[in-house]
N, C-alpha and C positions, 0 to 999 in steps of 0.2 A: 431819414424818413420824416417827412412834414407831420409837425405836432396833432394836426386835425384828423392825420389819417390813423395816427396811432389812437386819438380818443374815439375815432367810429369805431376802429377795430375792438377797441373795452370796454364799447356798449356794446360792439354785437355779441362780444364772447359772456356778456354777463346778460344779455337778455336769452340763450342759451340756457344759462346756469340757473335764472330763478323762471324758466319756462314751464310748461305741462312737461316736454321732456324730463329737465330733470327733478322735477316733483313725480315721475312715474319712476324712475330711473332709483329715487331712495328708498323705493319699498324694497328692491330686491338685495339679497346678503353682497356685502364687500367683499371686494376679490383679498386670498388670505394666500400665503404661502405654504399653509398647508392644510387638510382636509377641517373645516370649521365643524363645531358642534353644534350638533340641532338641537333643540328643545326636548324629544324624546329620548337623545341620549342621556341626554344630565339629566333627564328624571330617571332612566332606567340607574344611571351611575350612582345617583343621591342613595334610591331607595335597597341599594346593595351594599352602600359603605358607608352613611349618615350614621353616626353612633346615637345622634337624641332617639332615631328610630328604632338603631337595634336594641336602643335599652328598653325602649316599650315596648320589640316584643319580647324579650328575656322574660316580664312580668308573665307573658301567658301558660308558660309552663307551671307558675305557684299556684297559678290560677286554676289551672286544670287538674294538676295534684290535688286540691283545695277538693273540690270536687269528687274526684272521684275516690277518695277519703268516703265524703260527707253520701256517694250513692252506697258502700256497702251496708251489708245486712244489717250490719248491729252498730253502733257506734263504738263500743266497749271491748275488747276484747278478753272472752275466757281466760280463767287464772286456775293453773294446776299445781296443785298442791302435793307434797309425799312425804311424807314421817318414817324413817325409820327408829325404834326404839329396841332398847337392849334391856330385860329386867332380870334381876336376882330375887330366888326367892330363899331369902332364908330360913323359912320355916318347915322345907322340905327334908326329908331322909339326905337328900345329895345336896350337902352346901352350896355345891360349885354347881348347881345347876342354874342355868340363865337359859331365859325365855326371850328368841326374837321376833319382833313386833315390827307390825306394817300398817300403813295408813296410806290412800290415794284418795284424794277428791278432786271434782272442778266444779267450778262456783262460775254464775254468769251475771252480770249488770245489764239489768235491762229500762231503761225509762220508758216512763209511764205516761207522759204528758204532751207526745208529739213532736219529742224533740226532735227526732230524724228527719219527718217532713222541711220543718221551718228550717234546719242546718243544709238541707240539700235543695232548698229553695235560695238561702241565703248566696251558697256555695254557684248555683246557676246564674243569680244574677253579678256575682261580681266577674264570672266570667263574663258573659255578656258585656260587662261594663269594661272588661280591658281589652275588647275587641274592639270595642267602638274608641276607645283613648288609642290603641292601635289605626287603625282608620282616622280617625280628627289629627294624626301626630304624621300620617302620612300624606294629608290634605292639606295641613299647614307646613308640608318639607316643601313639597312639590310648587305651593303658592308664594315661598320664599324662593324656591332656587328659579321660576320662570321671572321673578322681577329683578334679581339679580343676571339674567340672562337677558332682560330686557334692556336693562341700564348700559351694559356692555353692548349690548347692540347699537343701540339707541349714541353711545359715542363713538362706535365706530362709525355710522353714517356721519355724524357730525362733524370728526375728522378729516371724511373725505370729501364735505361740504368746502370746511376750511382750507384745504391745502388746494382744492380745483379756485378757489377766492388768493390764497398768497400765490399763487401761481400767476394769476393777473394782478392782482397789485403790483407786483416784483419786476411784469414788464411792463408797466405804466412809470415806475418808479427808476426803472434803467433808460426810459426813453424819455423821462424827464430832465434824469443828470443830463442826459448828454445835450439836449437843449440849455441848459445852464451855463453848459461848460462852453458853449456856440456863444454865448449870450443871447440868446434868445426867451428865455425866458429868465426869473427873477429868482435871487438864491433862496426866497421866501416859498416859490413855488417847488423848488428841491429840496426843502426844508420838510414840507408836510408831507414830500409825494415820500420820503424816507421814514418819518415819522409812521407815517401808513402801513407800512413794512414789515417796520418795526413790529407796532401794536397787533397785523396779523401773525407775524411767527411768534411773537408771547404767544400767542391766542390757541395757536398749532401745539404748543410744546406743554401748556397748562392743561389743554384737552388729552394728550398724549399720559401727561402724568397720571390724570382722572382715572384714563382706563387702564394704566397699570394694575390700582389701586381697583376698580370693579372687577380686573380679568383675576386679581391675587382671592377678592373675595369670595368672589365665585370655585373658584376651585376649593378655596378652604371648605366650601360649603361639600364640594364634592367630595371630598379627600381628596384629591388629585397633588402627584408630585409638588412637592416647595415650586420643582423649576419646570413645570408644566403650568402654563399660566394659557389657560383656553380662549378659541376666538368664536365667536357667535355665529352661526350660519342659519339663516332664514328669514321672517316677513319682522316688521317693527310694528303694522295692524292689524289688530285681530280679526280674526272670522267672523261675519255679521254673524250677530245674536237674535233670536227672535223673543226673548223673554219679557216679562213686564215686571212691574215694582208689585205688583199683589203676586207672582209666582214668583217672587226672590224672596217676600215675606214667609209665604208656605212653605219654602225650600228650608229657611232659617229655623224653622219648628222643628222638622223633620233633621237636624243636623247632627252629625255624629257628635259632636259635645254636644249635645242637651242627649240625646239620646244615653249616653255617657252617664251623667248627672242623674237622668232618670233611673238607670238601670243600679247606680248605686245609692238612689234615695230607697230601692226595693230591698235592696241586699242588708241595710242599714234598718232595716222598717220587720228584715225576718229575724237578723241579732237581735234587736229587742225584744222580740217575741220570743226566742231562744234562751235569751237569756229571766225575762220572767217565765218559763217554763223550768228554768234549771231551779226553780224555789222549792217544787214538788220533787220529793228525795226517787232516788235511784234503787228501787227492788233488786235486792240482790240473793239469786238461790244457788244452794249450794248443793252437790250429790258425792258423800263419800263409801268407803270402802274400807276394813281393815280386818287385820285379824289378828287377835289379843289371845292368850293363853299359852297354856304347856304345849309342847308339839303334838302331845298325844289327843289332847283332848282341845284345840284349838277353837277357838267362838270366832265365826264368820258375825262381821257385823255390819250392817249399811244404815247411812244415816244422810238424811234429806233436810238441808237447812233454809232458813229465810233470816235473813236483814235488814233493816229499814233503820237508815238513822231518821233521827227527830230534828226539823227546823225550827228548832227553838232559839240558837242565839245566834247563828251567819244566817239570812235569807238571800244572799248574793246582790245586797245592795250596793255593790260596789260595780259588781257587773253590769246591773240595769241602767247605774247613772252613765257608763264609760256609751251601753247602748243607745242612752236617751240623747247623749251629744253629740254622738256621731250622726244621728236622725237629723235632729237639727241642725247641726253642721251641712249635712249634705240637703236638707231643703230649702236653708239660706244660699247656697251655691247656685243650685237650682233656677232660682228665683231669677238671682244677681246673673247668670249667664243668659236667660229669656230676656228680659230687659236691655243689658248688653247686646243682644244680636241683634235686636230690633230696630237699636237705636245707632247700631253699626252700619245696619243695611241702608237706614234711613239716609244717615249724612253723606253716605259713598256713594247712592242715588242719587243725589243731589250735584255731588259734586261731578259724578260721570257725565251727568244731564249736562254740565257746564261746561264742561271740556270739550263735548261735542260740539256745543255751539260753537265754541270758541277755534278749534280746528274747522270748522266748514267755514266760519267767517274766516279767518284768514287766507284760507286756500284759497276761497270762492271770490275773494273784496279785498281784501288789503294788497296779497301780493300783484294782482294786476293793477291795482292800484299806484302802488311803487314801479313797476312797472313801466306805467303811461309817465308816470314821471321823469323817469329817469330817460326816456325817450325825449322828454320835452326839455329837459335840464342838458343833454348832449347837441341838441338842436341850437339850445341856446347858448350853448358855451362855443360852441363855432362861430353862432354869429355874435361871439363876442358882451352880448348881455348881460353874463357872468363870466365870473373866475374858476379858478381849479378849487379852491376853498368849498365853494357851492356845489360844485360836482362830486368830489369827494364825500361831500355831506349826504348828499342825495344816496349816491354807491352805499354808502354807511348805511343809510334806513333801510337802503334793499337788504342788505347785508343782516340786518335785525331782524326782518323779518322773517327773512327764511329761519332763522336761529328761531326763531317767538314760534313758530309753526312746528319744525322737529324736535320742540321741546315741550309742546300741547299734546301731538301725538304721543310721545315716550308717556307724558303724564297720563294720558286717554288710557294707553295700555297698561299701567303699574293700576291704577284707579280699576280699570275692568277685573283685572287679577285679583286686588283687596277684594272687591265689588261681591266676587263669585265666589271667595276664598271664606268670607262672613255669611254668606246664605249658604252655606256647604252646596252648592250649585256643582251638576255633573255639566260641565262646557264638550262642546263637539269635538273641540280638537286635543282630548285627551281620549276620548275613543278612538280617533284617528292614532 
């Protein structure tokens, strides 16, 4: 086969390859040998076997016990008391006469200072607060496992960029030896067309490792078997969004951690109260019962008590300081998480805004660009103007570019996931 016809034949299969075709052709999932995972699987899979998540919510049950403690009646529970006593009297006619004696009382603790209210306020909000650490713990699984799903995608396409690229390299590279070997062309030109080859199948098998190494991740994240190692089925761009940068700032306020933080600045804010209320003592009345004497002539007696110790030397200052830190502790948290989000939302804004550009610029300008070139660089290598060196080079940049684009988009989408995952953002295709 004359050498000219095989390099028309390598522009046409490669102006094919970096065309609208197959730029439409890499949004759809890689053919798999067996059924791929969607996105809503691995989250439905995450959120049933993820241990960071079931350990937050294990918390909700202390949480709810905690509470419904802190709603019954009394805080205290009644204390019953019984005395039995044996007495001798000696100074009776019957030496061996002995008198049995009984005693029953219940005594009740009751405070006086409102402790109940603030303990089953306190008790409400740390529920609250581990609902919402349940929620923020299930919004950041779900925004880890969709970027780890994306990464794995994201090389699977890029694999099958590569290999449809070694695929024409390899017969460029078989139709050059054989020109060599004719003498027709120069062993310098079988030198590079092999070199080329080369440096694609490195290129294939380093990509290959990559997603070993993203498919093992991803499942670890899943739990999924050691030797289950998942393949990605679905789109690499996301769903247009209609949101703005002042409704991802609003979303960020409203975010299950600040809500979190908020709800345990409350809970932190009623133990204090709780615990300076525990300075004022605890009323304690008692109601007993007994009956003391001979049998014959036994004394029914009832007796109604009151107790009040004095705060004279504990005021529970130990209690109020453990209260007053944790206050502070959870307002600095507070603070430092509002600040943080804002200025989360801010730089991931920025940089989404970037990425955009930079995917329509390439889509739109560079790769037609290379393109034109590479039409012009095959023109010219026929009529002799250039070498294979220069056409090669040329292939090369096409070959970059496509790579510089499926790797703006992967970025576009991991960037939208952070983006959405930092304003606690509800995205349409989790409804879906």
């Amino acid at each position: 086969m004359p050498f000219v016809t095989i390099c028309r034949t390598l522009r046409s299969r490669m102006r094919r390859l970096i065309g609208v075709p197959f730029l439409l052709a890499s949004l759809y999932p890689l053919p798999a040998l067996s059924a791929p995972l969607t996105l809503e699987q691995a989250w439905e899979q995450a959120e049933q076997a993820n241990p960071a998540l079931r350990a937050t919510q294990a918390n909700l049950a202390a949480a709810e016990g905690e509470l419904t403690d802190a709603r019954a009646p009394l805080w205290n529970n009644p204390q019953l008391a019984t005395e039995w006593r044996k007495r001798t009297l000696p100074q009776t006619a019957d030496p061996a006469r002995i008198n049995r004696e009984w005693t029953v009382g219940l005594a009740q603790t009751f405070e006086i200072a409102g402790q109940q209210g603030k303990r089953r306020s306190a008790a409400e909000q740390s529920l609250a607060a581990t609902q919402e650490a349940i929620a923020e713990t299930r919004r950041q699984l779900r925004a880890e496992v969709e970027q780890r799903f994306v990464r794995v995608l994201g090389l699977q396409l890029r694999i099958q960029m590569e290999e449809r690229t070694l695929k024409l390299i390899e017969e460029a590279a078989t139709a050059v030896r054989k020109r060599v070997a004719a003498g027709e062309d120069s062993r310098l030109d079988g030198n590079l067309a092999k070199v080329e080859a080369e440096r694609a199948q490195n290129q294939v098998s380093l990509l290959r490792e990559q997603l070993v190494q993203a498919r093992a991740e991803l499942a670890a994240l899943l739990q999924l078997p050691a030797d289950n190692l998942p393949e990605a089925g679905g789109y690499l761009d996301a769903a247009p969004v209609s949101y703005t940068l002042d409704s991802l700032l609003a979303s960020a306020v409203n975010r299950p951690l600040l809500r979190e933080f908020d709800y345990r600045e409350k809970a932190a804010r009623s133990r204090l109260d709780l615990e300076r209320a525990a300075v004022y003592p605890d009323v304690t009345l008692g109601l007993s019962s007994a009956r003391e004497g001979p049998a014959d002539s036994r004394d029914r007696i009832t007796g109604l008590s009151i107790s009040l110790p004095l705060p004279l030397f504990r005021r529970n200052d130990t209690g109020i300081g453990r209260a007053t830190t944790e206050l502070t502790q959870a307002q600095v948290q507070q603070q430092a998480a509002q600040r943080a989000a804002r200025a989360q939302v801010l730089a991931l804004w920025e940089r989404w805004e970037n990425l955009k550009t930079r995917v329509k610029r390439l889509s739109e300008s560079v790769l037609p660009s290379l393109e034109e070139n590479q039409h012009l660089s095959s023109v010219s290598f026929r009529a002799g103007e250039i070498g294979l060196l220069q056409l090669l080079l040329v292939n090369r940049q096409v070959l970059d570019g496509q790579r510089d684009l499926l790797d703006a988009r992967t970025e576009l989408r991991l960037t939208q996931v952070s983006l959405e995952a930092a304003a606690g953002w509800q995205p349409a295709r989790e409804a879906r």
